[in-house]
Backbone as numpy.savetxt, mean C-alpha at the origin, in Angstrom:
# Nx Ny Nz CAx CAy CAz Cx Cy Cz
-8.45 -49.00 34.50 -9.25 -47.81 34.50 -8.39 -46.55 34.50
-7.44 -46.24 35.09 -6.31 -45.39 35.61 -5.57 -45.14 33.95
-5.50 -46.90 33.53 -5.05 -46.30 32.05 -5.78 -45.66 30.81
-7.03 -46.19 31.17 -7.95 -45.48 30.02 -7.61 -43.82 30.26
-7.62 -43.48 31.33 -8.18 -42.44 31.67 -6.91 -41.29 31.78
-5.71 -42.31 31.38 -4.31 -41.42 31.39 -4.46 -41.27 29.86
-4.74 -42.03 29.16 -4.52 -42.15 28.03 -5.66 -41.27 26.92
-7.11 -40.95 27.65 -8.01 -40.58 26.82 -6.94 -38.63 27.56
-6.73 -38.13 28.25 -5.73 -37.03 28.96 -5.10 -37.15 27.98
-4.01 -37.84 27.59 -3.22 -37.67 26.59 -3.48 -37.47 24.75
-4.04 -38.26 24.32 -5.48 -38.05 23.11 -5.86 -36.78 23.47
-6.38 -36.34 24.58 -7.30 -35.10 23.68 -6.29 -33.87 24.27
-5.35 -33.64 24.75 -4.19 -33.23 24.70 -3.44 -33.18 23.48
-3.31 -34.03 23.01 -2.67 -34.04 21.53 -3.30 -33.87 20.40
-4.50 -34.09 20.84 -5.83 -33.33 19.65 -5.98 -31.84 19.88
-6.29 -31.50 20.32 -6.26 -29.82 21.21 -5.05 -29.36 20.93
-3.52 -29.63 20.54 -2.09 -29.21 20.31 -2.61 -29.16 18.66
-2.89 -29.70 18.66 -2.70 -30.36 16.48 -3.86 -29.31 16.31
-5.05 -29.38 16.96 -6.20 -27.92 16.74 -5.72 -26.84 16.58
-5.30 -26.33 17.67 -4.44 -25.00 17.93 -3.40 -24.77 16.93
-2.51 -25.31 16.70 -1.60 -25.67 15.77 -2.50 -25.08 14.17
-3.08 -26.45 13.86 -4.30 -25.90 12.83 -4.51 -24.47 12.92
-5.50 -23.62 13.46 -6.43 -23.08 13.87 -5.12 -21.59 13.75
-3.86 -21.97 14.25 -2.55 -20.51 14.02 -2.22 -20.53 12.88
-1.63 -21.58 12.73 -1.62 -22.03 11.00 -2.40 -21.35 9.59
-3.76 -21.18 9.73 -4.96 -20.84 8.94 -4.81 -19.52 9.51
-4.75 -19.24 10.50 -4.85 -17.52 10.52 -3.50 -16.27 10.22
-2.35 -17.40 10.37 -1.07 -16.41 9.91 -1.48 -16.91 8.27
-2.40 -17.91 7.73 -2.51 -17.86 6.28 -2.87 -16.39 5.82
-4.19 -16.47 6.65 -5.35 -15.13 6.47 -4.17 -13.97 6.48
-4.08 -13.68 7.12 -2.67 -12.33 7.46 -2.51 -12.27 6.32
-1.81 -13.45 6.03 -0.39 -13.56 4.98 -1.05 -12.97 3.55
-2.19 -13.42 3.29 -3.18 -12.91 2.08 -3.82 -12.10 1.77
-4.41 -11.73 3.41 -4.94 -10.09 3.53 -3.40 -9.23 3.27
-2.54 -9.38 3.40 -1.30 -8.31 3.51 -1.19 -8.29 1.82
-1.32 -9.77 1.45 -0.73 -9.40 -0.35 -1.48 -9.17 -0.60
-3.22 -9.07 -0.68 -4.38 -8.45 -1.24 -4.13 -6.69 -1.06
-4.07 -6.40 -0.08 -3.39 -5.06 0.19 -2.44 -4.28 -0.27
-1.13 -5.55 -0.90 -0.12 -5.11 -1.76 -0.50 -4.39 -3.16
-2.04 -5.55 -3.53 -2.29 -5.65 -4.95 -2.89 -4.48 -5.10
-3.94 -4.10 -3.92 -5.04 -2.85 -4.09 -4.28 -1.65 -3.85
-2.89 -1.62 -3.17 -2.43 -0.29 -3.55 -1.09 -0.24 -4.63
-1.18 -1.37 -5.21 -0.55 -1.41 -6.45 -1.56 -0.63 -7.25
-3.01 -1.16 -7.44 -3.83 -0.38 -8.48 -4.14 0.85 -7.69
-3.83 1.64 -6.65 -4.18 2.71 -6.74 -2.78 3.43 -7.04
-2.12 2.89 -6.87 -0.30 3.76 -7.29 -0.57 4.04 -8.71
-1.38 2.63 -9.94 -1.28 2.78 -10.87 -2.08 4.05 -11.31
-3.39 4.37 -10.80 -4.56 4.99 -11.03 -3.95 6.14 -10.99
-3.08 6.06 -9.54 -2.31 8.25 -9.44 -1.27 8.70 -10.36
-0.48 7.50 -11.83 0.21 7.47 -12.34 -0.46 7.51 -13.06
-1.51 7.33 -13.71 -2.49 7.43 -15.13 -2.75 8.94 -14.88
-3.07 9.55 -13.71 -3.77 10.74 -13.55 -2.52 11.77 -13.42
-1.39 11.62 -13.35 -0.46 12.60 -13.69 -0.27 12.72 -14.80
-0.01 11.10 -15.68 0.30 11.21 -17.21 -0.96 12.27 -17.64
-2.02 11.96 -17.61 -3.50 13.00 -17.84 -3.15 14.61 -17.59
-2.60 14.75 -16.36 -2.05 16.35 -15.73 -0.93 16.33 -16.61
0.19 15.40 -16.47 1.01 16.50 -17.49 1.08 16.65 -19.00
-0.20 15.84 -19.45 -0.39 16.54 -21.23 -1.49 17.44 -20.86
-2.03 17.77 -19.89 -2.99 19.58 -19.85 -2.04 20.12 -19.51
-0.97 20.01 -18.91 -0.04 21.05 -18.51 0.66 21.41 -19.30
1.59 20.62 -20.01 2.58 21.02 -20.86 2.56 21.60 -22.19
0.95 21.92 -21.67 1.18 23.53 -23.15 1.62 24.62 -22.57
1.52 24.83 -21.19 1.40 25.89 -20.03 2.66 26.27 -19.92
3.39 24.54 -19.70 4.87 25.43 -19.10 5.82 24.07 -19.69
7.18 24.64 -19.51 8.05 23.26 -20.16 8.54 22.39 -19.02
8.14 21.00 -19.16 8.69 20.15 -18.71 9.69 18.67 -18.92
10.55 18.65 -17.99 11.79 17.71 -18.55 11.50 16.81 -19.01
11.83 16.34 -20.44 11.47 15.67 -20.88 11.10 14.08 -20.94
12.02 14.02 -19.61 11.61 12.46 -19.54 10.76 12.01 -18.56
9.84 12.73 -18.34 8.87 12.88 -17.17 8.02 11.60 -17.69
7.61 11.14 -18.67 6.53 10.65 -18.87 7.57 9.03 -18.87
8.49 9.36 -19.93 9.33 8.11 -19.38 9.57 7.25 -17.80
10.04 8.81 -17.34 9.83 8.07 -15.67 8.36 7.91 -15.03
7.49 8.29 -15.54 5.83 7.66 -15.22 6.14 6.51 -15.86
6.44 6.08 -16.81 5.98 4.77 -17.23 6.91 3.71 -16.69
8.15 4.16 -16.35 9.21 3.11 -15.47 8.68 3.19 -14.21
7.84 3.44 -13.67 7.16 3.30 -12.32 5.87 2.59 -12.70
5.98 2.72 -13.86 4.19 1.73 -13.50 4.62 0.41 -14.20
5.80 0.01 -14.42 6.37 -1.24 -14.97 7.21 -1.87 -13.59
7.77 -0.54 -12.78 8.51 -1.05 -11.19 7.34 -1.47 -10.53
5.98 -1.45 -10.67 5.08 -2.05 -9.63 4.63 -2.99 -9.92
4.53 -3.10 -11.50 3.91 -4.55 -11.72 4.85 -5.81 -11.30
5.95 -5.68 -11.30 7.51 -6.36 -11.21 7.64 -7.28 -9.79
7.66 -6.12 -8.80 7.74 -6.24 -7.09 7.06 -5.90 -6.70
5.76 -6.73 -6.30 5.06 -6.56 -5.33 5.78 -6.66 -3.58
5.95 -5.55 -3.12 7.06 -5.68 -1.89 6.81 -4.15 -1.18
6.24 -4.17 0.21 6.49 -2.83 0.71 7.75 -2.07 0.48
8.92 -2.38 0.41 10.05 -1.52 0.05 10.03 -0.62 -1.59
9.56 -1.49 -2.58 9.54 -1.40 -3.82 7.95 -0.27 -3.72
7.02 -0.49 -2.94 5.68 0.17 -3.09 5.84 1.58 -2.57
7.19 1.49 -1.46 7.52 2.70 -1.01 8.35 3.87 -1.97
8.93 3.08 -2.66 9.81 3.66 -3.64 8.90 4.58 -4.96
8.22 3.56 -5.06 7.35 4.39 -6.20 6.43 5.24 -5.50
6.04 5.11 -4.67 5.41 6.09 -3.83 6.00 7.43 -3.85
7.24 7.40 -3.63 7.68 8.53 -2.91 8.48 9.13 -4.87
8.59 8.36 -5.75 9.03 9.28 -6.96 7.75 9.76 -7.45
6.70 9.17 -7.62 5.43 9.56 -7.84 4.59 10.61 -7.45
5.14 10.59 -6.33 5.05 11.80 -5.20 5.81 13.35 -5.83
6.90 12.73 -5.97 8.38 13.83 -6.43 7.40 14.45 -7.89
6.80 13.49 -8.97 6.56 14.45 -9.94 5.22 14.71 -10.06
4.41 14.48 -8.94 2.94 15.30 -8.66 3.29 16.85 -7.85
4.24 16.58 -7.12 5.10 18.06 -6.54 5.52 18.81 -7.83
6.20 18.38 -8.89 6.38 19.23 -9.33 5.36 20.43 -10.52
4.48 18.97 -10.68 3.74 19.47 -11.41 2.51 20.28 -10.42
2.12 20.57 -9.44 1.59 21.40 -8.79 2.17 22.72 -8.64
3.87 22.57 -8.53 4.41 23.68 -8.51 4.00 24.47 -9.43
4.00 24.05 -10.70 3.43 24.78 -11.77 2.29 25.06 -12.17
1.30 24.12 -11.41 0.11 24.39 -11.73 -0.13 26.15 -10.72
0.86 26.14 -9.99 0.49 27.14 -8.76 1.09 28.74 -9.10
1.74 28.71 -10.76 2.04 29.95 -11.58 1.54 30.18 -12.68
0.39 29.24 -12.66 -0.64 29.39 -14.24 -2.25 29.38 -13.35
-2.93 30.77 -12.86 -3.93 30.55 -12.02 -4.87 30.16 -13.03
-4.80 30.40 -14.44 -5.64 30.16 -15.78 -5.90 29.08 -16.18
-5.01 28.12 -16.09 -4.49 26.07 -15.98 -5.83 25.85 -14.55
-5.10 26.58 -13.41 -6.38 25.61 -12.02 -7.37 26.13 -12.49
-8.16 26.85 -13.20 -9.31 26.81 -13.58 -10.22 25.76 -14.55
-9.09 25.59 -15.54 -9.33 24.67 -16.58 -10.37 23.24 -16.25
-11.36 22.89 -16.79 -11.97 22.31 -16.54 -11.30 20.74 -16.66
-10.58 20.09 -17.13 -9.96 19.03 -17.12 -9.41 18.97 -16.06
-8.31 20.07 -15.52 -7.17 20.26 -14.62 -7.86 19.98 -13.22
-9.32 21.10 -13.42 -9.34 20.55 -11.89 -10.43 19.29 -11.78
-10.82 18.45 -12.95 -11.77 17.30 -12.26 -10.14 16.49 -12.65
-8.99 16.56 -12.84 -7.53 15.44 -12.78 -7.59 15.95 -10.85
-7.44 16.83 -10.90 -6.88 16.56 -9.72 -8.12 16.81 -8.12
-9.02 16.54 -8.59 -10.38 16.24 -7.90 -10.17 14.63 -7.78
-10.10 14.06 -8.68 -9.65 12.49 -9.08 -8.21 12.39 -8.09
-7.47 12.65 -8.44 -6.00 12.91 -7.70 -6.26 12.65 -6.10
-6.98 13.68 -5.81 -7.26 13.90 -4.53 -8.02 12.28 -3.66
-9.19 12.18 -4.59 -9.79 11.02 -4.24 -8.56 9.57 -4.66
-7.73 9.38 -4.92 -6.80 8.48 -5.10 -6.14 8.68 -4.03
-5.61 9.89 -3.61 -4.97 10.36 -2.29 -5.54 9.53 -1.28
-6.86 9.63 -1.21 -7.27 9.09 0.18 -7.65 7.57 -0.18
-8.00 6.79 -0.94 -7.62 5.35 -1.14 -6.82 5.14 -0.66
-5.41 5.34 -1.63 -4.25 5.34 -1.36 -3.88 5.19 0.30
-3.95 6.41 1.17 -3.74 6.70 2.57 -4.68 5.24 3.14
-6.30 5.30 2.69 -6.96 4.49 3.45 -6.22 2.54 3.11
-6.14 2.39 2.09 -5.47 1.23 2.05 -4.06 1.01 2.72
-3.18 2.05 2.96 -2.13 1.98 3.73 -2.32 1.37 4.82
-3.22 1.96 5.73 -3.44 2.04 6.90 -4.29 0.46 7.24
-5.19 0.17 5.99 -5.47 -1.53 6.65 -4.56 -2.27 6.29
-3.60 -2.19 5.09 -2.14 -3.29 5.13 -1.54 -3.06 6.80
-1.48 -1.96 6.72 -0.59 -1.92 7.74 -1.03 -2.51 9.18
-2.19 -2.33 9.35 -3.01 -2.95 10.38 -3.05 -4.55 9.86
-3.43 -4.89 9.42 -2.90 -6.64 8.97 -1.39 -7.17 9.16
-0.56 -5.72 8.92 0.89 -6.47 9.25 1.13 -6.42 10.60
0.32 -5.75 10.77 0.49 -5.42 12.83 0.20 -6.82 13.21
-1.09 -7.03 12.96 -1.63 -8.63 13.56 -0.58 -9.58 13.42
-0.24 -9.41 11.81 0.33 -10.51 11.34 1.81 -10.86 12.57
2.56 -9.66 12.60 3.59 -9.66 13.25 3.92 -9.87 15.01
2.31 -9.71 15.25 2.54 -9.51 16.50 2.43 -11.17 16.94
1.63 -11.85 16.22 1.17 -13.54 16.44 2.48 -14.14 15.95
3.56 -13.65 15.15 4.80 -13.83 14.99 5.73 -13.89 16.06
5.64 -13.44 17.04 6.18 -12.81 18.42 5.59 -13.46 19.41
4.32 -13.62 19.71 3.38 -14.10 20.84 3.46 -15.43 20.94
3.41 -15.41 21.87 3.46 -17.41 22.55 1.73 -17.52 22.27
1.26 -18.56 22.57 1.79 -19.74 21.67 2.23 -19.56 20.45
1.61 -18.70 19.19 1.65 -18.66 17.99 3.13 -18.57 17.44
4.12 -17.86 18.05 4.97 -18.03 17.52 5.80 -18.89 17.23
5.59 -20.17 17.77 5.99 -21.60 17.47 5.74 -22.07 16.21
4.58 -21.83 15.71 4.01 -22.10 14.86 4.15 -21.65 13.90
4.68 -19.93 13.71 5.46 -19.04 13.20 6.66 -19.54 12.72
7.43 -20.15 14.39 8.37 -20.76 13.40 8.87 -21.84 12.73
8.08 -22.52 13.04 7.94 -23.82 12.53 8.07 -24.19 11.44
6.49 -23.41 10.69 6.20 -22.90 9.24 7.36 -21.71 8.73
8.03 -21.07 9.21 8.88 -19.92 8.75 8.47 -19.07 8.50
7.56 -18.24 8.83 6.74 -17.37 8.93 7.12 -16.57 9.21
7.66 -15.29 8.68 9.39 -14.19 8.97 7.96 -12.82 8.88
8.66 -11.86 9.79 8.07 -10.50 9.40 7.69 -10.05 8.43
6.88 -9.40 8.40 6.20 -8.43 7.01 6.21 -7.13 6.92
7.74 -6.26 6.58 7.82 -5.26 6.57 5.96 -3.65 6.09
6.05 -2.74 6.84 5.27 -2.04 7.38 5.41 -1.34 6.00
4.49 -0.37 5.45 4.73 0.78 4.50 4.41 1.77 5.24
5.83 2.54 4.58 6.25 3.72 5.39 5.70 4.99 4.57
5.74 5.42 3.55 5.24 6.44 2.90 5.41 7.58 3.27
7.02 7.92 3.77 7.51 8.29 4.42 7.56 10.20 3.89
7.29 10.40 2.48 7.17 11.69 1.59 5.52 11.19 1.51
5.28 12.79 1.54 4.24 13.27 0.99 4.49 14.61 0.21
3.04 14.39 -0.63 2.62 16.03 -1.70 3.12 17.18 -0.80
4.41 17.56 -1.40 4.49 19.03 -0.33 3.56 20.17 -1.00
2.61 20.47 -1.78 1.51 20.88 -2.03 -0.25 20.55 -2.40
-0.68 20.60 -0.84 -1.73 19.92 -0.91 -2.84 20.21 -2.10
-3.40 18.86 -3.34 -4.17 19.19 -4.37 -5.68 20.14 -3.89
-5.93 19.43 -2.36 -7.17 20.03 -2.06 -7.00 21.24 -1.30
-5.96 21.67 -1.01 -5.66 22.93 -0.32 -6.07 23.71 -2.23
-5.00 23.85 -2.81 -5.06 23.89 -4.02 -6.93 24.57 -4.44
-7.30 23.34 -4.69 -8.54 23.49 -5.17 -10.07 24.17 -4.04
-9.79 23.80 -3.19 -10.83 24.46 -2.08 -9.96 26.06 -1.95
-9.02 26.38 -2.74 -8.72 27.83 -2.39 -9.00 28.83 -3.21
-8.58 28.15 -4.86 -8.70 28.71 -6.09 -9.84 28.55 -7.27
């Protein structure tokens, strides 16, 4: 009797380990997929704010002259995202993408005749609303890598973490922003 009863203790002990086990397993999956679903959706909004500059700088560049390889480097950024899907790589284009929406505001901000233009300002009405995708999708990757990382770290789960090899998931930093805000911009002019 003593042995049944050590033994059914041990069984559901080792069923309950293999559950749990299971049960961390399936949810650092979830993480792991919510984080690259997140990669993908602000891949297409990186792409969307790169369609909408190429759009801004052929209204612009009757206005004023710009270097010529501007559009070249739009299009080597929307070929660097399809490539690496990778917060480091998402940060990168972020922040050059960034560099030539700055510049082209600069200029939009010595042609008051251009921010009127009816194209110019539903591009960067659009712009704006990509802005905050953009920001809002940051912020749930980043909250998924939080989870993800922290059950990486935490007992029990992190056994299981490492077991499977289940390594950190670097954060996006987005570390530059528009040093001229589009909606300051447009709610002024």
């Amino acid at each position: 009797m003593v042995i049944v009863i050590v033994l059914v203790l041990i069984l559901s002990l080792v069923i309950t380990t293999i559950a749990l086990f299971i049960i961390f397993y399936n949810k650092f999956q979830v993480l792991k997929n919510g984080a690259e679903t997140g990669l993908s959706q602000i891949d297409v909004a990186l792409q969307k704010r790169l369609d909408l500059i190429s759009q801004l700088v052929e209204c612009v560049k009757n206005y004023a002259q710009f270097e010529r390889n501007i559009m070249e480097k739009i299009t080597e950024l929307r070929c660097s995202i399809q490539k690496q899907k990778n917060p480091e790589n998402i940060d990168s284009v972020n922040e050059k993408s960034i560099g030539i929406l700055d510049k082209i505001l600069m200029v939009l901000e010595g042609y008051p005749n251009l921010k009127t233009s009816t194209n110019v300002s539903d591009l960067m009405k659009s712009i704006i609303q990509v802005e905050d995708e953009i920001a809002r999708l940051r912020y749930t990757y980043n909250n998924i890598v939080q989870d993800y990382n922290t059950r990486c770290k935490s007992f029990p789960s992190n056994i299981v973490a490492k077991f499977f090899s289940f390594s950190k998931i670097h954060y996006l930093k987005f570390e530059k922003s528009i040093t001229i805000k589009p909606d300051m911009m447009w709610n002024n002019g």
